[in-house]
N, C-alpha and C positions, 0 to 999 in steps of 0.2 A: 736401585729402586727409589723413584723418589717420593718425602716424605709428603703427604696433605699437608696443608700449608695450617696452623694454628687459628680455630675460628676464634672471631675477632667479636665483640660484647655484642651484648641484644641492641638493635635501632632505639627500644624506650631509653635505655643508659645510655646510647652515646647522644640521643636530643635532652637527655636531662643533663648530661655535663656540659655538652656545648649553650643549653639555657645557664646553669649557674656560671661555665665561665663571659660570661653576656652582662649577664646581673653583678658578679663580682666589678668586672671595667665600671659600671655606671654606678655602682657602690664606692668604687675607688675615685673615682670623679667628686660625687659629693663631698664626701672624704680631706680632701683637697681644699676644696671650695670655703668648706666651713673652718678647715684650719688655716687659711689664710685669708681669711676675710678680715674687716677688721671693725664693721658694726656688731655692737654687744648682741642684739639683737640675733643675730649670723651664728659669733661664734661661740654662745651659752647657749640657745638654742635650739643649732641646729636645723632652721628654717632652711633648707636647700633643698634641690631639687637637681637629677642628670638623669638621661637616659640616653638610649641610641635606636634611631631610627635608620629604615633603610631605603633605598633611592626613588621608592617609591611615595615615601612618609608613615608608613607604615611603624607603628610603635612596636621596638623588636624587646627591651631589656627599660627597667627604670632602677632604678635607686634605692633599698629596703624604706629609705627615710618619707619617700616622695609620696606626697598625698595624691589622692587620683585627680583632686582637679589638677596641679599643678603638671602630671604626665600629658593628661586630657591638652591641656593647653600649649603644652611641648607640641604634641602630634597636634596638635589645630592651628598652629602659627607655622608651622615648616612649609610649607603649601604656600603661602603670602613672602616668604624667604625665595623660594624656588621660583615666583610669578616677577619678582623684584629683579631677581640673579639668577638667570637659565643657569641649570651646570655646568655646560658649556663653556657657559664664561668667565667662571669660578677658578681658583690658582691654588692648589698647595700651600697650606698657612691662610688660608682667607678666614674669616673669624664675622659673623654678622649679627648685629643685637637690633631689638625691639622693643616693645611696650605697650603696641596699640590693641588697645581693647577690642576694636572693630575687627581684628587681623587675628585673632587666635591671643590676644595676650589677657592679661590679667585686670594691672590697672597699673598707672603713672611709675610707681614703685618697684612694682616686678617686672626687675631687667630678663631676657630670655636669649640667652645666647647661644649660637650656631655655629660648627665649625664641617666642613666636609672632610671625610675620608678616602682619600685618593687608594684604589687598588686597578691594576691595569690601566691607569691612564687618565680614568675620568672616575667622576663623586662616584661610592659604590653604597655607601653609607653618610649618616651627618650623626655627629654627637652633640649632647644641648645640655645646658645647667642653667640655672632657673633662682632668683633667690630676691627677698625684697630690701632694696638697698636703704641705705638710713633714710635720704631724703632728695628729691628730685624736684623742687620745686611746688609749686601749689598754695592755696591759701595759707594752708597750718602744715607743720616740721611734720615728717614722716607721712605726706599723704593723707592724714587722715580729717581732711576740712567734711563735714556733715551738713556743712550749708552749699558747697558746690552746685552748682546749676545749670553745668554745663562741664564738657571732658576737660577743656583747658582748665580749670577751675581746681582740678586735680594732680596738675603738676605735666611737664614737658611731654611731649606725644614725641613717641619716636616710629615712624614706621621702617619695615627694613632698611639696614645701612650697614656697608660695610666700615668694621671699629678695627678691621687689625689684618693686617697682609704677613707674609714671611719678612719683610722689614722691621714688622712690628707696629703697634699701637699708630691708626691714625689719630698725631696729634690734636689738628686743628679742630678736631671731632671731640676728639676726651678734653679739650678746655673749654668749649660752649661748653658741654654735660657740666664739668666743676664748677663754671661761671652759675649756672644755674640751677647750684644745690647750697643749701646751708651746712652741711660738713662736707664739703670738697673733698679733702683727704680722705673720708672715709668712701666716702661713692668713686674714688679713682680706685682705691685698694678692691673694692667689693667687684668691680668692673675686671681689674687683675685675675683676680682669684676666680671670678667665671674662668676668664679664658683661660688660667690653668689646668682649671678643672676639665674643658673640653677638648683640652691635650693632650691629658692622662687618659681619659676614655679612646682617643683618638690611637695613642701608642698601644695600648691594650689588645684593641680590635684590630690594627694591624699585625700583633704578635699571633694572635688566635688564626689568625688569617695564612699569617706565614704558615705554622702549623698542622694548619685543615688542610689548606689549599683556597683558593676564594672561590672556588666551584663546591667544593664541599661546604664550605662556609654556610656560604646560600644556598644550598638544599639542606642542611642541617635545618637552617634558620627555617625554608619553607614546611618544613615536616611538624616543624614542635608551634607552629603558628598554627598550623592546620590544626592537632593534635590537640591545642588551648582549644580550638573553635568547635570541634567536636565533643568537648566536655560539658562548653557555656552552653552548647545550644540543650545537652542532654538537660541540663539544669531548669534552661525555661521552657521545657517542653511539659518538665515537671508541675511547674505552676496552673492553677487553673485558668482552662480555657475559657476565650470570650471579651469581652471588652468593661472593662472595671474603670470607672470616675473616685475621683480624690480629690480636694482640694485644702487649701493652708492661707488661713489672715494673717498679716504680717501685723506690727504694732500701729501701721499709721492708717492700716484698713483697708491696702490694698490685697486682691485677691490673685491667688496662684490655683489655676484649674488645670486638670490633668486628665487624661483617659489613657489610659494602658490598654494597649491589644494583644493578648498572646494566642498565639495561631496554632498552638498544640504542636509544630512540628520542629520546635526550635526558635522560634523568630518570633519577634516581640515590637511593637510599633507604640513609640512614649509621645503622644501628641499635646500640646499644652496650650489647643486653641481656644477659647475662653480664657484666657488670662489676662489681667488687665493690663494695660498700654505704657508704656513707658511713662517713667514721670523727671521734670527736674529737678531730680535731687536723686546724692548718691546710693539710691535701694537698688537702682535697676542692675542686670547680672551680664557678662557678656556672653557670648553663643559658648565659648570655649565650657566658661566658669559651670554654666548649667547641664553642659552636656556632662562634665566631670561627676557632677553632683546624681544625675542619673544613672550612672556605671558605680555608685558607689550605693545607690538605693537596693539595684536587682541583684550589685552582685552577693547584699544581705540573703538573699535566696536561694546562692549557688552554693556550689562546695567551697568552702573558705582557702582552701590549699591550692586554687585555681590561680597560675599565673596570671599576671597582669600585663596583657600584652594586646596587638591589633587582633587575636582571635577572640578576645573578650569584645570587643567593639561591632565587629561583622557582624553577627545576629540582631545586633539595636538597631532602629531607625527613628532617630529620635528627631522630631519635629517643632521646632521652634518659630513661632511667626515674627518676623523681623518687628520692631517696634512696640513689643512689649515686654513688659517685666522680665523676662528670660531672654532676650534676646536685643538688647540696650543696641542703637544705630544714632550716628553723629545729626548733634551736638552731646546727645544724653550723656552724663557720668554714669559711670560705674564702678566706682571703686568700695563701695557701699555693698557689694553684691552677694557676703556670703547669709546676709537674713533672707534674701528671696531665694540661694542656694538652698537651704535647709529648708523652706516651706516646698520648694520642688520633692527634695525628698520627701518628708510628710505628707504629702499628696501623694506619693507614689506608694508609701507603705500601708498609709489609709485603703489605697486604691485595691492593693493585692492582701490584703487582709481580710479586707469586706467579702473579695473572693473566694478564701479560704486560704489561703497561702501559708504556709508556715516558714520561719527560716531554716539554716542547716543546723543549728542547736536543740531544735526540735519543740520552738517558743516561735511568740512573734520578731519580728525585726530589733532592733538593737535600740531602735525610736520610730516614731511615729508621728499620729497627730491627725485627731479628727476633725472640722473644721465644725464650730457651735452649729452653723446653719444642716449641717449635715449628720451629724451623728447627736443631736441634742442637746449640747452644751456640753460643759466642765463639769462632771459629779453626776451627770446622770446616765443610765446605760442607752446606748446606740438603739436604734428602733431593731424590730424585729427582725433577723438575715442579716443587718449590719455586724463588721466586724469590729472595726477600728483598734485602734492601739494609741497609748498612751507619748504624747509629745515630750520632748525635751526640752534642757535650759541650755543654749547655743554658748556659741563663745562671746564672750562682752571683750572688745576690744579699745583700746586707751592711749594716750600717747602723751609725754609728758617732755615740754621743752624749756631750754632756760631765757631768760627773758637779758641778762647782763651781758650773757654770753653764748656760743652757739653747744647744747648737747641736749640727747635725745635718748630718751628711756620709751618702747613702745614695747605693749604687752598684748597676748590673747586670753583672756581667764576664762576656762569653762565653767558650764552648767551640770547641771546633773541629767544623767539620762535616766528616759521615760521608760516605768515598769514593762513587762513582759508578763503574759498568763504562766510564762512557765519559773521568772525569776524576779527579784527586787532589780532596780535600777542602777548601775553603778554609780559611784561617788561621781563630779566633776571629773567626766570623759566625755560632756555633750557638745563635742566643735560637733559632729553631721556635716563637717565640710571636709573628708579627703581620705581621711583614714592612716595620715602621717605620725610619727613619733611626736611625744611631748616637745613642744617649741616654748616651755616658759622659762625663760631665764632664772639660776635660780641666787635667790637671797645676797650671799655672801660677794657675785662677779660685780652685781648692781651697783655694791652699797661700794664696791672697789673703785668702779668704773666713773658712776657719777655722783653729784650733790642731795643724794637722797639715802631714806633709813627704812628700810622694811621692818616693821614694826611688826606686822601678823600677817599669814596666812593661815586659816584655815578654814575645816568644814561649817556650816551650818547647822545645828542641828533643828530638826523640824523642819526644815525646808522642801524636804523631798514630799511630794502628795502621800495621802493615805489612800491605802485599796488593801484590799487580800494579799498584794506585790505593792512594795514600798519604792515610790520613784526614788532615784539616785539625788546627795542633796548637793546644795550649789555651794560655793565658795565666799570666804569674805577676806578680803588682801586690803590690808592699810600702810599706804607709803607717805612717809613724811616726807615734806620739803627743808634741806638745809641752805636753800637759797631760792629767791625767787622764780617764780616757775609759771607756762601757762599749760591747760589740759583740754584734749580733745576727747571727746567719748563718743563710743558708735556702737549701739547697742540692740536688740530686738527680745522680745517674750518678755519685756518689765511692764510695757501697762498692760500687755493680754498673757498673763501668764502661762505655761506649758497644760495646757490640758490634758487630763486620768483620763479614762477609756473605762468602760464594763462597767461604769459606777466609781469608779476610782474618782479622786479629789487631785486638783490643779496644784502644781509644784507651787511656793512658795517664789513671788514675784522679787528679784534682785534688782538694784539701781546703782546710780553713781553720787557721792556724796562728797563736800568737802567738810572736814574733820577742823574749827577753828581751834585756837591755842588752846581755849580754854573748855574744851572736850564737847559744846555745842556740835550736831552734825546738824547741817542744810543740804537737799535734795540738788544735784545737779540733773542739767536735760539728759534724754538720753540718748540723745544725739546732737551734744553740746562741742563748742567750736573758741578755741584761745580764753578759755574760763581764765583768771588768777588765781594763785593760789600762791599766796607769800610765804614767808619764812617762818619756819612753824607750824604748819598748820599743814595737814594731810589728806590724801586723797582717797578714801573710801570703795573699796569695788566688790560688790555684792553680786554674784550668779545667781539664776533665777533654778531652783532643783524640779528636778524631770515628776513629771505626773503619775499618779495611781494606776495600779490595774484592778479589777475589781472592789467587791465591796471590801468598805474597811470592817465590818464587823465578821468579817468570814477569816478573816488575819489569823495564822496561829496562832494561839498565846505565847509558843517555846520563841518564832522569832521576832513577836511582840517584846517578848523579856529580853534577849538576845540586844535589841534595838536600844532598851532604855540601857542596858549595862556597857554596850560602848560608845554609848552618847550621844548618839547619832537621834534620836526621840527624848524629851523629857514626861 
């Protein structure tokens, strides 16, 4: 007799282990990346990015570390890789980088690197890691010139090219790149340590494959895709129906407009006509950076345990009109792009709050941001049916180079996020750009690595708005110079501070300052370009802390007292 054959796990278990083992490979990839990289920047921080797409472009697995622009931008540059290099013509070991903002990339800095995955014969899958090298050229060390006026002005444009064969590294190729970077050595390691990393995810996904089978592989793959896209659409179906406007002022005045469409049945249309027009200088966003910044707006509204993958994407139809502030087209810079990043977002949560929206915590969104001309100003409550929510203090970004000799310290300091009706704001967690791990380097590798002394980080107290919900507050970091040095700063919400909501009060407005010997501080731009800052004398960086939710006189007193006793209020 013979025996029934041993049934074999439910389809949910075996698409949930063939997803984590997906996500482990492009975890192990980063992995990689960061531990051989060799800008401080990389490998105290953790700034990387891997994931694995499949022959479609289709974003299958990312990296726990990866923020969603930097996936967004993986899955938006393959496509311009594939239009470059049919598969076809592709080889076993071929290896392809980029950079061009107009083609899915980021900005000058953020190399993006490709490698295909050969199964039966031809590309079956591509793996890609992601990460921002110390320096490629451009006005000012580490990309971050504030005066650029054009994309050259931000450092070498690469559009696809093949960087590395089964022979290995085209040379000819990786010595222009070194020629035209101010740490060579460090941009040829960082270039390495990509394409390692897109090896290890490469060997991974061939092991899983071996495995499966690659016919199971990719019905696994196609089930648990599906299975994401059936969850997001349940999510925005959830939202209310109808068509909801938002919009967000940036510090220099330009405006970010917004209309969200939700159709009740899943699907969702983010249109951002009215937005103003690109400008010469680096605020404007590229199509990648913006659409990132969208997926990380709605998916504040979904179930938070929701893979991040191509089924999150199907349901959006996000509409970007070429040649404006979201959607930066050549000559325009872009590498300025995550302040217009974050007002997209605050437009989008403005948008779907005013409609009633709640998030999956059972509060408003994480941040926000009513825009003065539409919800009333800073401190006053929204007109009547308005909802809005309280804005954040974003990341203040910095970059500090030596003037004697060639080294490079670049940082992102947060802000505080904007209250919630249902919670206080947290402390400096306000990047609103990705939703990645901490990328700040900390103290002790710095002070190893180069000719500087961190002196302090910490909170602000008072900084956060007052309301009934106390925004989260901003940060203050003083690094001293032990050798001469110049600073670039690039900043947003210090002259138009994060705006309270419901009556709430504006988070407390941060800046950039230089600290002279003799303890004088002076205002730096804030979005200042090869400042000095000599020996001695320090670099001051203040975050701007997230805004109020309602009134402050309606405040508990328990977490009134709570406030002054850990410091955070005097």
């Amino acid at each position: 007799m013979t025996r029934p054959a041993a049934p074999g796990p439910p389809p949910d278990l075996t698409a949930e282990i063939l997803r984590n083992a997906l996500c482990v490979a492009a975890e192990e990839a980063s992995i990689v990346v960061v531990r051989s990289a060799y800008s401080t920047f990389i490998v105290e921080g953790a700034d990387a990015a891997a994931a694995i797409l499949d022959a479609r472009g289709r974003l299958v697995a990312h990296s726990l570390s990866t923020a969603l622009i930097q996936c967004t931008s993986l899955r938006s540059a393959l496509p311009y890789v594939l239009r470059a290099y049919p598969p076809e013509t592709m080889a076993p070991g071929d290896v392809f980088v980029l950079n061009d903002v107009y083609q899915g990339g980021i900005h000058a800095n953020d190399l993006l690197v490709f490698r295909p995955v050969f199964l039966g014969g031809a590309p079956a899958y591509y793996t890609g890691t992601l990460i921002h090298v110390a320096d490629l050229s451009g006005l000012s060390a580490g990309g971050m010139a504030s005066d650029a006026t054009d994309i050259f002005l931000e450092g070498v444009q690469l559009p696809p090219v093949r960087i590395a064969t089964a022979d290995g590294l085209a040379g000819d190729l990786v010595r222009v790149l070194a020629a035209n970077s101010r740490t060579p050595d460090k941009l040829v390691g960082d270039l390495r340590a990509l394409i390692a990393g897109t090896n290890v995810a490469a060997r991974r996904l061939e092991e899983i494959a071996e495995a499966d089978t690659p016919a199971g592989l990719a019905a696994g793959i196609e089930d648990y895709l599906a299975h994401t896209e059936r969850r997001m659409r349940a999510g925005l179906a959830a939202l209310p129906g109808g068509t909801h406007g938002g919009e967000y002022r940036l510090d220099d005045g330009h405006l970010v407009r917004v209309a969200v469409t939700v159709d009740g049945s899943g699907g969702v249309v983010v249109d951002f006509a009215g937005t103003d027009e690109q400008v010469p200088l680096p605020v404007n966003s590229g199509f990648s950076q913006t659409h990132g910044g969208v997926m990380y707006a709605l998916r504040c509204f979904v179930d938070p345990s929701l893979p991040m993958n191509e089924g999150c994407f199907t349901p959006v139809d996000v509409r970007m009109p070429p040649g404006t502030l979201v959607h930066c087209t050549p000559p325009f810079p872009g590498g300025g792009r995550f302040g217009t990043v974050a007002a997209a977002e605050e437009a989008i949560f403005a948008a779907l709050t005013r409609g009633g929206a709640h998030d999956e915590a059972g509060g408003r969104p994480p941040s926000g941001g009513h825009d003065e001309g539409v919800s009333g100003g800073a401190g006053g409550r929204p007109p009547s049916g308005a909802q809005g929510v309280a804005a954040s203090g974003i990341l203040q970004a910095f970059s500090i180079s030596g003037v004697r000799r060639p080294w490079l310290h670049m940082s992102f300091d947060l802000g505080g996020m904007g209250a919630r009706d249902a919670r206080d704001g947290p402390d400096a967690t306000g990047a609103l750009f990705g939703g990645g791990r901490n990328i700040i380097p900390q103290a002790e590798p710095i002070e190893a690595r180069l000719p500087v002394r961190v002196e302090e980080v910490s909170l602000i107290p008072d900084s956060g708005g007052r309301g009934r919900r106390r925004g989260g507050l901003g940060t203050r970091t003083v690094i001293r110079m032990l050798e001469d040095a110049r600073v670039d700063t690039r900043g947003d919400r210090l002259l138009r501070p994060p705006p309270g909501a419901a009556g709430g009060g504006p988070g407390r407005a941060g800046g950039y300052y230089r600290e002279r010997a003799d303890g004088v501080r002076e205002p730096l731009g804030t979005k200042a370009t090869r400042l000095p800052l000599a020996e001695g004398e320090a670099l001051v960086v203040e975050t701007s802390g997230g805004g109020g939710y309602g009134l402050p006189e309606e405040r508990d007193p328990e977490d009134a007292r709570r406030d002054r006793a850990d410091g955070r209020t005097t």
